[in-house]
N, C-alpha and C positions, 0 to 999 in steps of 0.2 A: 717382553711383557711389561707395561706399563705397572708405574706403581700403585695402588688401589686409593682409590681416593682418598681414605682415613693417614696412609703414608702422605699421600702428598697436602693434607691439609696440617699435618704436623710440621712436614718441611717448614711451610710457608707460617708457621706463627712460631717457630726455632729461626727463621729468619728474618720477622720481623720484631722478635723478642731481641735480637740482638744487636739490629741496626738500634732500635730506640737507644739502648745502651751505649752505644759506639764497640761494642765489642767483634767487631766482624776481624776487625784489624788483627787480635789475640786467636781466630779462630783458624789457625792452621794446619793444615792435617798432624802436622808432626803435635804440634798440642792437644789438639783435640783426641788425636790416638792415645795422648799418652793423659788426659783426663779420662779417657775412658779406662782404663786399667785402674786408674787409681779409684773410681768405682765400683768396678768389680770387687777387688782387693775390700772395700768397705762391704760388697755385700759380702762376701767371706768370712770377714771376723762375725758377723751373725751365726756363722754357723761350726766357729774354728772347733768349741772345743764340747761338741755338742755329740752323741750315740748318733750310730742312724736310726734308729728311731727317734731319737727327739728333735732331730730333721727335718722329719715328716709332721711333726704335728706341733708346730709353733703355737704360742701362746698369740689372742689379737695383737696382743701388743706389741710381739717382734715383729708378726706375721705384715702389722701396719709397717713397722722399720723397713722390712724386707721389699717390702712393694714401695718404697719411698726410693729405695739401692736400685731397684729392678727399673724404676721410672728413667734415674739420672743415666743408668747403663744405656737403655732405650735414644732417651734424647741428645745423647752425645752418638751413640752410633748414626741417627738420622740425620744428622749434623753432619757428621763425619764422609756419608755417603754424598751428602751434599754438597760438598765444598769440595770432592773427588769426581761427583759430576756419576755416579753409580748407582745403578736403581738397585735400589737392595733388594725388594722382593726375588728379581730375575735373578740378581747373585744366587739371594739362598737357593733358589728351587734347580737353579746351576748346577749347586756344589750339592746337593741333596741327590740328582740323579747319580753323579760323579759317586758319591758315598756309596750311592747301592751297587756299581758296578765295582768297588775297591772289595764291600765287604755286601756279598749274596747272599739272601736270609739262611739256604739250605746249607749254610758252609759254616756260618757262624751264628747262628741261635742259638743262643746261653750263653757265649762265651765272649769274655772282655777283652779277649787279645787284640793286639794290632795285626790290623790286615796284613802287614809283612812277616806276621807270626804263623800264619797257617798258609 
């Protein structure tokens, strides 16, 4: 499955966002993997020392943070898929069948375990 147009009009201004730059040269899977971590890791401390309840209901003003962290995640993974040559969408909806076959709703509803736990 091709990727959706909103996917591949992202590609194309992540790649031409970054030729302007010269930065295609630094955009290596093994970098780009490991900026995208370092990402995540920042949307994290958003929530490090936070109840789950105050998780769920962020003030605008981290809730803006949050989706600033969620964006960089986003546009380093399209990046990533990119320069790997991997249609993400097909990926995920891949590993999403694969998911429902490791772990069947009737088997595991409610419960957090790892599929190798039940």
């Amino acid at each position: 499955m091709p990727n959706p147009p909103d996917l591949l009009m992202l590609r194309d201004k992540l790649r031409a966002f970054a030729a302007e730059r010269d930065w295609d040269q630094f955009h290596s899977p093994k970098n780009l993997s490991m900026a995208l971590m370092v990402e995540a890791a920042e949307l994290m401390e958003h929530f490090q020392w936070l109840t789950e309840a105050q998780s769920a209901s962020l003030s605008a003003e981290n809730k803006q943070a949050v989706s600033e962290e969620l964006a960089d995640i986003l546009l380093y993974l399209v990046r990533l898929s990119d320069k790997l040559d991997i249609d993400l969408l097909d990926a995920a909806l891949r590993k999403l069948e694969k998911n429902a076959l490791k772990y069947p709703a009737e088997q595991v509803r409610g419960s957090a375990k790892k599929y190798s736990d039940y």
